[in-house]
C-alpha positions as CSV (number, residue, x, y, z in Angstrom):
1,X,-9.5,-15.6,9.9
2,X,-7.2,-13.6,7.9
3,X,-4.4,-15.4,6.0
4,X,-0.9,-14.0,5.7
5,X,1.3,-13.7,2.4
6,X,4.8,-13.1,2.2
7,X,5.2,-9.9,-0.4
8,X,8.7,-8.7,0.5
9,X,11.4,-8.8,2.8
10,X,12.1,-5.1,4.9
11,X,15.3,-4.7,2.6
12,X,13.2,-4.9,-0.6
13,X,10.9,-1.9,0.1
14,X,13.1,1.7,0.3
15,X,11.4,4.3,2.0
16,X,9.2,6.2,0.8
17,X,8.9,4.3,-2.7
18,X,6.2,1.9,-3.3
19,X,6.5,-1.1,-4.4
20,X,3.8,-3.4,-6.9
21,X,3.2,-6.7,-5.7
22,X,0.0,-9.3,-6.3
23,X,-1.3,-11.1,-3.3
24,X,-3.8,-14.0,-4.3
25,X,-4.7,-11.8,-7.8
26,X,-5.2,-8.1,-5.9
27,X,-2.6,-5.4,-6.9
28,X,-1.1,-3.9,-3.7
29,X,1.3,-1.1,-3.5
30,X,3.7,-1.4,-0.7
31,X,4.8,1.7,1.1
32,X,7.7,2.0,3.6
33,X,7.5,5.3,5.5
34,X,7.7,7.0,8.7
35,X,9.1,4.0,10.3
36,X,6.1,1.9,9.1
37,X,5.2,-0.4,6.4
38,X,1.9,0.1,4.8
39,X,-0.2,-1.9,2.2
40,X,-3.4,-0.3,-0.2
41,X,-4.8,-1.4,-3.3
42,X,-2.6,-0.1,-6.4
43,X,-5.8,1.4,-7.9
44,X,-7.0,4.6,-8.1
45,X,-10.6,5.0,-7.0
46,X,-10.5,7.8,-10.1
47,X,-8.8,6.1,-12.6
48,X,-7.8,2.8,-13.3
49,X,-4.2,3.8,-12.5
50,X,-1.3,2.2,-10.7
51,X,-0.9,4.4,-7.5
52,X,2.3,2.8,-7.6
53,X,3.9,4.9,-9.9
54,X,3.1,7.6,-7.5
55,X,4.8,9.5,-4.6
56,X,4.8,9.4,-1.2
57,X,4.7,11.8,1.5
58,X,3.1,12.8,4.8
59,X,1.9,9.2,4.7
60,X,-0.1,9.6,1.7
61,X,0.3,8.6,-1.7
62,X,-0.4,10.9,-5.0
63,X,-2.2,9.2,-7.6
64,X,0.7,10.4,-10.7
65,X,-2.2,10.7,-13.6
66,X,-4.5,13.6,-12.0
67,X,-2.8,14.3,-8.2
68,X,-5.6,12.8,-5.7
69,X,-3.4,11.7,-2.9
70,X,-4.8,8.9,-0.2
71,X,-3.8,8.0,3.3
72,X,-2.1,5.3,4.0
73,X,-3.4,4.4,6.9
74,X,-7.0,4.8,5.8
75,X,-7.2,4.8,2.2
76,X,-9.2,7.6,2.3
77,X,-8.7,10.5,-0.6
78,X,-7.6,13.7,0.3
79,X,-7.9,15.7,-2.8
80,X,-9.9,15.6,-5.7
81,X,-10.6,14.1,-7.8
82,X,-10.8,11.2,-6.7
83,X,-13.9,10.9,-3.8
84,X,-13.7,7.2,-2.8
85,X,-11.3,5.2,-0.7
86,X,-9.2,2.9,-1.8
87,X,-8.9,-0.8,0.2
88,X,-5.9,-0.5,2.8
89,X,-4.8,-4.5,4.2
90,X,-2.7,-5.3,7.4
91,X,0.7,-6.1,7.6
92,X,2.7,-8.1,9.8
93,X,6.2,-7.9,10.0
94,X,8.1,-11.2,10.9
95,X,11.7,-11.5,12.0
96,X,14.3,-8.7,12.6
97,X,16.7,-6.4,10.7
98,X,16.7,-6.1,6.9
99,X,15.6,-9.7,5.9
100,X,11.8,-9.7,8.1
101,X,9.1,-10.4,6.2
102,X,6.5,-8.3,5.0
103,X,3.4,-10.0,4.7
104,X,0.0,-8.7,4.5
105,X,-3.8,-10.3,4.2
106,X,-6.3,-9.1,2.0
107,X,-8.9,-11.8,3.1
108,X,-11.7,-10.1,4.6
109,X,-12.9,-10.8,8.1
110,X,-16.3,-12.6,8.4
């Protein structure tokens, strides 16, 4: 059974700029885009680089050090270097308007 964390409230996350947050030790960068919030490991597959610092677009983020971008919905690389995925988690949202919750699981299922 996967357990839910709280990582952010809907008004905390802008669109299309992640946002860095830790759910029980793993680095997860949020992402609000397209009318969807998304959650994927902060690592680069590449380099041990925050993809965080990165940009968003077409619902992908670019790694900033050497420009392999992943999907967010996948975590899948679209561009080299990089050649492995990284971990995406699910997210729930809970409540309505600007203060829901964002809270996402990165237990794995059994």
């Amino acid at each position: 059974m996967s357990a839910f964390v709280r990582v952010a409230s809907l008004a905390e996350l802008e669109e299309d700029t992640p946002k860095r947050v830790e759910v029980d030790g793993t680095p997860i960068s949020l992402v609000r885009t397209e009318g969807e919030v998304f959650a994927i490991n902060d690592i680069c597959s590449h380099a041990n680089v925050s993809l965080s610092e990165g940009e968003v677009e077409d619902c992908a983020i670019e790694c900033w050090l050497h420009g392999s971008s992943f999907d967010l919905r996948t975590g899948k690389p679209s561009g080299l270097p990089a050649t492995q995925p990284v971990p995406v988690y699910p997210v729930k949202i809970e409540g309505e308007g600007p203060d829901a919750a964002v809270l996402v699981s990165v237990t794995q299922e059994s």
